[in-house]
C-alpha positions in Angstrom: -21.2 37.3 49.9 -20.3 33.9 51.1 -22.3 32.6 54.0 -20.4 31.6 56.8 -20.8 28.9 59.2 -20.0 29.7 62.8 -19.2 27.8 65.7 -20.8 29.4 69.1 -18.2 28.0 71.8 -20.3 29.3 74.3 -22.4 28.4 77.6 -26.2 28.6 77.3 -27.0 32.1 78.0 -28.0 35.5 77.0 -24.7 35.7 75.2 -25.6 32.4 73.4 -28.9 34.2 72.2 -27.3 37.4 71.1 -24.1 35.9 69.2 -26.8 33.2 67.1 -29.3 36.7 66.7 -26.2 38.4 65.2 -25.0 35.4 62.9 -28.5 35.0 61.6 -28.8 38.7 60.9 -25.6 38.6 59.0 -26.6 35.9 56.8 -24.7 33.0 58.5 -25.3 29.7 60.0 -24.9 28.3 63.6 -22.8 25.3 64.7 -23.6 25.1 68.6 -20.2 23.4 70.4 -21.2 21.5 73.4 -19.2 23.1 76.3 -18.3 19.6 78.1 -16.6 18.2 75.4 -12.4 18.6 75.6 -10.8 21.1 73.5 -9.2 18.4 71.2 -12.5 17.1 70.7 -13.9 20.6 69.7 -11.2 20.7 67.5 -12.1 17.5 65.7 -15.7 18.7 65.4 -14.9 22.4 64.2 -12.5 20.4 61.5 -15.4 18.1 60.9 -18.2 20.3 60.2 -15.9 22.6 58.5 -16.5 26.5 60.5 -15.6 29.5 59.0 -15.4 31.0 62.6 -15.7 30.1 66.3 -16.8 32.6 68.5 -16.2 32.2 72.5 -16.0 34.7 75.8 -12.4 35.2 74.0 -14.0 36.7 70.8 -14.3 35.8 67.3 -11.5 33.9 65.6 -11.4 33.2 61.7 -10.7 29.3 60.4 -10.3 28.1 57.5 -13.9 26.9 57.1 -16.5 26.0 53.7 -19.1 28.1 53.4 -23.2 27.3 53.6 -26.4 27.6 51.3 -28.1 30.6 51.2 -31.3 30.0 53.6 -29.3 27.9 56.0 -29.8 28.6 59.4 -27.9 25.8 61.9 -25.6 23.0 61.8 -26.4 20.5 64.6 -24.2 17.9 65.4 -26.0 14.4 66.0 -25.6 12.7 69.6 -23.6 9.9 68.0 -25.0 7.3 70.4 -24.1 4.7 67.8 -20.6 6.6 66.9 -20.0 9.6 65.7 -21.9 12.4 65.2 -23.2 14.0 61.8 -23.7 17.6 61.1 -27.2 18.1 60.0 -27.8 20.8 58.2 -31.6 22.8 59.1 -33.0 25.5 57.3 -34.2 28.9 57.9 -38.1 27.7 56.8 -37.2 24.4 58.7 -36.7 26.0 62.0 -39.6 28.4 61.5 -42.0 25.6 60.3 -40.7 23.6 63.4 -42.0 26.7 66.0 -45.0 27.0 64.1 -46.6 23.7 64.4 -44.8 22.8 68.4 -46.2 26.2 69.1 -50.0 25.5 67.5 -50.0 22.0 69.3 -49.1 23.2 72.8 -51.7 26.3 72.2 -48.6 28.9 73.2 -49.4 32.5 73.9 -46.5 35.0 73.4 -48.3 37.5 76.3 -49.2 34.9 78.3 -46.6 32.0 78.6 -42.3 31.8 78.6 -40.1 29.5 77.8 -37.2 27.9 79.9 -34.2 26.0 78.0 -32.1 23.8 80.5 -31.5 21.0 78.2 -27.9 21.6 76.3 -28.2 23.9 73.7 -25.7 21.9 71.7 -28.0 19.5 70.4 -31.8 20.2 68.7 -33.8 19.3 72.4 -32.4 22.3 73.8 -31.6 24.3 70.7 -35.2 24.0 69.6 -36.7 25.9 72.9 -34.5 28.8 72.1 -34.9 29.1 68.1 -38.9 27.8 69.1 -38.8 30.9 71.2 -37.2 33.5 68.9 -39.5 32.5 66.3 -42.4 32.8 67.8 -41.6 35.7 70.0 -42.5 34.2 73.0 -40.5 35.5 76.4 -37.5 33.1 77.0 -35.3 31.7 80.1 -31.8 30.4 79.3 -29.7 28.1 82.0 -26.5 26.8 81.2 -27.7 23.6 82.5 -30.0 21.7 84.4 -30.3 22.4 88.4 -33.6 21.9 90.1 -33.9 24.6 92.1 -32.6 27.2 89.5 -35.7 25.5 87.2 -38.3 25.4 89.4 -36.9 29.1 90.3 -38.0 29.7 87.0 -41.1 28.2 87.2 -41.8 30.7 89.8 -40.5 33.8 88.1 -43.1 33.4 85.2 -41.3 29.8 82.6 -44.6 28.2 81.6 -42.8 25.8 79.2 -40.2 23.9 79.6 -38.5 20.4 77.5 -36.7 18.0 79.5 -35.4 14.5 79.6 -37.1 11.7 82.5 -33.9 12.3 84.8 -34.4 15.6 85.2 -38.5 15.4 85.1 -37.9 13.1 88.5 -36.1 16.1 90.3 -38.9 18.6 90.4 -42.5 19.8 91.0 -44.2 18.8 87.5 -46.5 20.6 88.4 -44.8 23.8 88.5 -45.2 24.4 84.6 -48.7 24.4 82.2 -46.5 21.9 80.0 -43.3 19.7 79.8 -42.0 18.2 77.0 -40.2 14.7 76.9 -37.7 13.3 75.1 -34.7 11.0 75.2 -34.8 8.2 77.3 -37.9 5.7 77.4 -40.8 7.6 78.8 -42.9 6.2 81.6 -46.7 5.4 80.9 -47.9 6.5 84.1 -46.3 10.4 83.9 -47.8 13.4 84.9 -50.9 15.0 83.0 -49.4 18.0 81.8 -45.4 16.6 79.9 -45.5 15.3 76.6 -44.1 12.5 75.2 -42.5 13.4 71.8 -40.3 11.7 69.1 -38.1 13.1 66.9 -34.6 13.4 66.3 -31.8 16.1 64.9 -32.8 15.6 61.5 -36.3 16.2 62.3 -35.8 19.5 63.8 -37.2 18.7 67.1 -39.9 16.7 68.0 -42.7 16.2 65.4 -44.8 13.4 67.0 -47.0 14.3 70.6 -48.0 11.6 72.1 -48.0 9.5 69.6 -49.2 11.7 66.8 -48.1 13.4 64.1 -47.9 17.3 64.6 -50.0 19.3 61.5 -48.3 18.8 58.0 -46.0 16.0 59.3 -46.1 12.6 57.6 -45.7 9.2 58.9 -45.6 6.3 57.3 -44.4 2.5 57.6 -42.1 0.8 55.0 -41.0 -2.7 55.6 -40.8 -2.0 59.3 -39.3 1.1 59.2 -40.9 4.3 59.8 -40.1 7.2 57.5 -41.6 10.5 57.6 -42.2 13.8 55.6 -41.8 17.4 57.5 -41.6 20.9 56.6 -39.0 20.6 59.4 -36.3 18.2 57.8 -32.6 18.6 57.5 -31.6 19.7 53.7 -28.6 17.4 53.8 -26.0 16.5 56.1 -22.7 18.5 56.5 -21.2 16.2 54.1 -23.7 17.3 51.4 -25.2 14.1 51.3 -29.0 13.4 50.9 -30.9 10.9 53.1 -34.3 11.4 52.1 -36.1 9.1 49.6 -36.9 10.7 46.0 -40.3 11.3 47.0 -38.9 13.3 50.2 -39.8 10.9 52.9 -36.7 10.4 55.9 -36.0 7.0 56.6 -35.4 7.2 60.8 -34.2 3.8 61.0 -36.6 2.7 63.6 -39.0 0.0 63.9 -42.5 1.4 64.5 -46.4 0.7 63.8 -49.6 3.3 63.0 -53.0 2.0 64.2 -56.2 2.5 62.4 -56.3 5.6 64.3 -52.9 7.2 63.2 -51.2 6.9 66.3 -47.8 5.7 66.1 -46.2 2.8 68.3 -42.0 3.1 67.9 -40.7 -0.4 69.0 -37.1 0.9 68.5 -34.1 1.1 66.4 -33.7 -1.7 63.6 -30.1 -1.5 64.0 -30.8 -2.9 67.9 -33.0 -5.7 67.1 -31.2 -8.9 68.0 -31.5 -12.1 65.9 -31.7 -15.2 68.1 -32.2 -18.4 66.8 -34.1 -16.9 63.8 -36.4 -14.6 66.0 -36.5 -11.0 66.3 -36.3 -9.7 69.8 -37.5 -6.4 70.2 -35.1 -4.5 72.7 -37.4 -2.1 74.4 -40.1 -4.6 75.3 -37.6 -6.2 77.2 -36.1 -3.8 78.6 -39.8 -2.5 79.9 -40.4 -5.3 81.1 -37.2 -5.6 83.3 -38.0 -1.8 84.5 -41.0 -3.2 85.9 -39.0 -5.8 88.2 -38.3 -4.4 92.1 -34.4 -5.1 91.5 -34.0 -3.1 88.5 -33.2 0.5 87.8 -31.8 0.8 84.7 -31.7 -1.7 82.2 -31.0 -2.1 78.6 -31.2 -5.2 76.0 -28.5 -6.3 73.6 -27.4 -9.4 71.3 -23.7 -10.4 72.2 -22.8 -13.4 69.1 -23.4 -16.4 70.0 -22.5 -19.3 67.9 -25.4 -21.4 68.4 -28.5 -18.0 68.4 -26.2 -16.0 66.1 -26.5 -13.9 68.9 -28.1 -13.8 72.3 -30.6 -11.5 74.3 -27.9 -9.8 76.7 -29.4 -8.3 79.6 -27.4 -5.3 81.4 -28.8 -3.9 84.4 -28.0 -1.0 87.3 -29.7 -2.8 90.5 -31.9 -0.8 92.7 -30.5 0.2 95.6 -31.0 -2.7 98.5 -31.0 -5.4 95.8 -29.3 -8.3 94.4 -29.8 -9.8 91.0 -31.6 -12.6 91.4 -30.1 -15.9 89.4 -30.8 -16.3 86.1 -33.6 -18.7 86.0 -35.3 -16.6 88.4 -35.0 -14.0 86.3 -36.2 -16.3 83.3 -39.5 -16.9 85.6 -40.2 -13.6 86.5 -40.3 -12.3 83.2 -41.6 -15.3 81.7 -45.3 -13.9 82.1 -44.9 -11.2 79.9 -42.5 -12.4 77.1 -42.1 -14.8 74.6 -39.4 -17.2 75.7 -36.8 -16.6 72.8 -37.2 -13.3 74.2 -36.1 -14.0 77.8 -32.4 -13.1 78.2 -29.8 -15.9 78.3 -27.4 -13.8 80.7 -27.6 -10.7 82.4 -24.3 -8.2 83.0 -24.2 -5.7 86.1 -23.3 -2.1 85.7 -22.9 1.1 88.0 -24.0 3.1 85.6 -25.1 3.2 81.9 -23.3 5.4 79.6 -25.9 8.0 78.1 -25.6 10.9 76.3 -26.7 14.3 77.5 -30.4 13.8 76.3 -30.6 10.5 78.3 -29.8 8.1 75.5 -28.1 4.7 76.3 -24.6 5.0 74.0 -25.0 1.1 72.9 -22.0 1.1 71.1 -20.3 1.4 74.8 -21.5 -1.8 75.7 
């Protein structure tokens, strides 16, 4: 029998749980629809990715979809914070491998410790708590949502565990929960004892690096600048059917990064974002830390804009603290001058309201 792939156009919830249960039982796969975007965008993604079905509060209603491989467990739509999003296509063994070794490295206990997913279950942050969960048949908590009360709420009711992104970390008691994991936007050095930091992305499965290393049977490794890694936990193709991994079954990731002597592994950021400026490569993130670290700046983020003298030029574009003005440029220049190379200083600087990020905290750069 053909394996189907169906869409769950539903909130997070025990109904989400049950209807992905029921799919896997039957032999299917699992395309989570995010609930916020507009119905002619859910359109476009169920065309996209091809479902055989869509199931909502409404019921189950048949499309004309293609079917999956045996073995194949979800379909997870990328964040497209560079445009749009893939359908990455995780295993049965991926997702199990995935809650084995997150489970071993955070030393869960099924009769002990229960998990709480408020991140949106439409992409693999939140997904991964529940199908961590299921898996390893530890007690879990679903919101549809983030609130701070209903999680800390939680926290009190029994959730141990919990993955969130910086925003939300800032809104409660850390305290509250034996561990927090932490992804999507840049994570602050001096955060509390017991979160987290973790990289990884859809095609990953979830996070496979804590703290800046690699979980058990994960490889990393650094080619020409980029840093590719082998996983139980990796995608078998994309939607399309296509392939990224290397013959020898390493991921390219696309981002810049570094492994000490040690193994632990430094991410300086995406190569797409590194900006060219009069033959120098500018790092993004270290300049964008080191505007974080300025009294007038609350959110910032680094890009090149072409230029025709640099071939493009270090673009700084900033959300001002509250009670601030940005300074003039050359002030700017000086007060950042201590920490960064000077082809790295940026050459003008943009004021926002607000940056555009996606629902894991992720600055859309293609926005800008």
């Amino acid at each position: 029998m053909a394996r189907r792939l169906v869409a769950l156009d539903l909130p997070a919830g025990p109904a989400f749980v049950e209807a992905l249960r029921r799919a896997w039982d039957d032999g299917d796969a699992v395309l989570p629809i995010d609930q916020r975007l507009p119905v002619a965008l859910r359109e476009r993604l169920l065309d996209e990715m091809e479902a055989s079905v869509v199931v909502s509060p409404q019921g189950a209603v048949p499309r004309n979809g293609r079917h999956v491989e045996p073995g194949d467990a979800l379909v997870v739509a990328t964040s497209g914070t560079t445009g749009s999003p893939k359908g990455v296509v995780l295993t049965h063994d991926a997702v199990a491998a995935s809650a084995r070794i997150t489970s071993a490295a955070l030393g869960v206990d099924p009769t002990r410790d229960t998990w709480l997913a408020c991140l949106p279950v439409a992409h693999i942050g939140g997904l991964s708590v529940i199908t961590r969960a299921l898996h390893s048949g530890t007690a879990l908590v679903v919101h549809d949502g983030f609130d701070p009360d209903a999680v800390l709420g939680a926290a009190r009711s029994g959730a141990t565990l919990v993955s969130l992104v910086v925003t939300a970390m800032a809104r409660i008691d850390t305290d509250a929960f034996r561990a927090i994991l932490l992804g999507g936007s840049a994570i602050p050095a001096d955060r509390p004892p017991n979160t987290v930091a973790t990289y990884g992305m859809t095609e990953t499965g979830s996070g496979i690096v804590y703290d800046g290393y690699a979980l058990a049977d994960v490889g990393l490794r650094v080619v020409d600048g980029e840093l590719q890694v082998k996983s139980p936990t990796l995608l078998r193709c994309y939607r399309d059917g296509s392939n990224p991994r290397t013959p020898d079954g390493w991921f390219r990731t696309g981002d810049g990064g570094s492994i000490d002597s040690g193994g632990r592994l430094e991410v300086t950021g995406r190569l797409a974002e590194v900006i060219v400026t009069g033959g120098e490569k500018v790092w993004p993130a270290s300049v964008e830390g080191a505007l974080r670290a300025l009294p007038w700046v609350q959110e910032a983020v680094v890009i090149g804009r072409p230029d025709p003298t640099w071939g493009q030029e270090v673009t700084a574009i900033v959300v001002v603290s509250p009670g601030h003005e940005i300074p003039a440029l050359d002030a700017i220049r000086d007060e950042l001058g201590d920490t960064l190379p000077r082809y790295a200083l940026p050459k003008s600087v943009e004021r926002r309201d607000r940056l555009p990020r996606t629902t894991l905290g992720k600055v859309r750069r293609h926005e800008l």
